[in-house]
N, C-alpha and C positions, 0 to 999 in steps of 0.2 A: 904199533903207533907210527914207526917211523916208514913202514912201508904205506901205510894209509895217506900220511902226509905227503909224501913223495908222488903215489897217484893220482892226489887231489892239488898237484902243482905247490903246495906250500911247504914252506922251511921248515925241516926237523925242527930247528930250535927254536921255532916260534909254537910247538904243540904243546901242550901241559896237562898232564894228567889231573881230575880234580877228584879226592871221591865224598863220595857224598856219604852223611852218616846215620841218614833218617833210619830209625829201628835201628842200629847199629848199635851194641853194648860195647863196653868201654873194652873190654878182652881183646875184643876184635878192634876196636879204633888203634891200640896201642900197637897191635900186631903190626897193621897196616902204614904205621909210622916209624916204626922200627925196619919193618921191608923199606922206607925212602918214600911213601909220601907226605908230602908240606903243606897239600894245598886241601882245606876240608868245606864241605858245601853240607850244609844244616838248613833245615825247613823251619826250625820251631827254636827261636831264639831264646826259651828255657833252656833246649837241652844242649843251645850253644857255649850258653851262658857255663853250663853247669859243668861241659866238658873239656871246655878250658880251664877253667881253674883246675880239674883234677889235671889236666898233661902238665899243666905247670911250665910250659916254654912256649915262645913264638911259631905261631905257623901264621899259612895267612887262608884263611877263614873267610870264605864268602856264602852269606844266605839267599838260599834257592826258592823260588815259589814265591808265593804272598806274603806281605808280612804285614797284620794289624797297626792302625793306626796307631791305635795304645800302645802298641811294642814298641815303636822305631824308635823310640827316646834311648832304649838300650842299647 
């Protein structure tokens, strides 16, 4: 990452890795938090909803794609 940003003129410390967690089971989301990432991108604010509670701590959380009108209230 830090050489990509470096070629593309921008500040290492402005990149941020984000991963996304669509189809991702929780095995793996935990692994992938435990390796250092903070920042999670979720399509389907069910299974956003559903995978925070289980981590039980702060990250920061942004949803990716579309999201239903009926949803945004969540």
């Amino acid at each position: 990452m830090a050489e990509a940003a470096l070629r593309s003129g921008r500040n290492v410390s402005d990149v941020r890795l984000m991963a996304v967690t669509k189809t991702v089971d929780d095995d793996r989301l935990m692994e992938a938090i435990e390796a250092g990432v903070d920042i999670i991108g979720e399509s389907y604010i069910q299974e956003a909803k559903r995978k925070i509670e289980k981590i039980g701590r702060p990250l920061e959380w942004h949803m990716i794609g579309h999201l239903q009108s009926n949803k945004a209230r969540s």
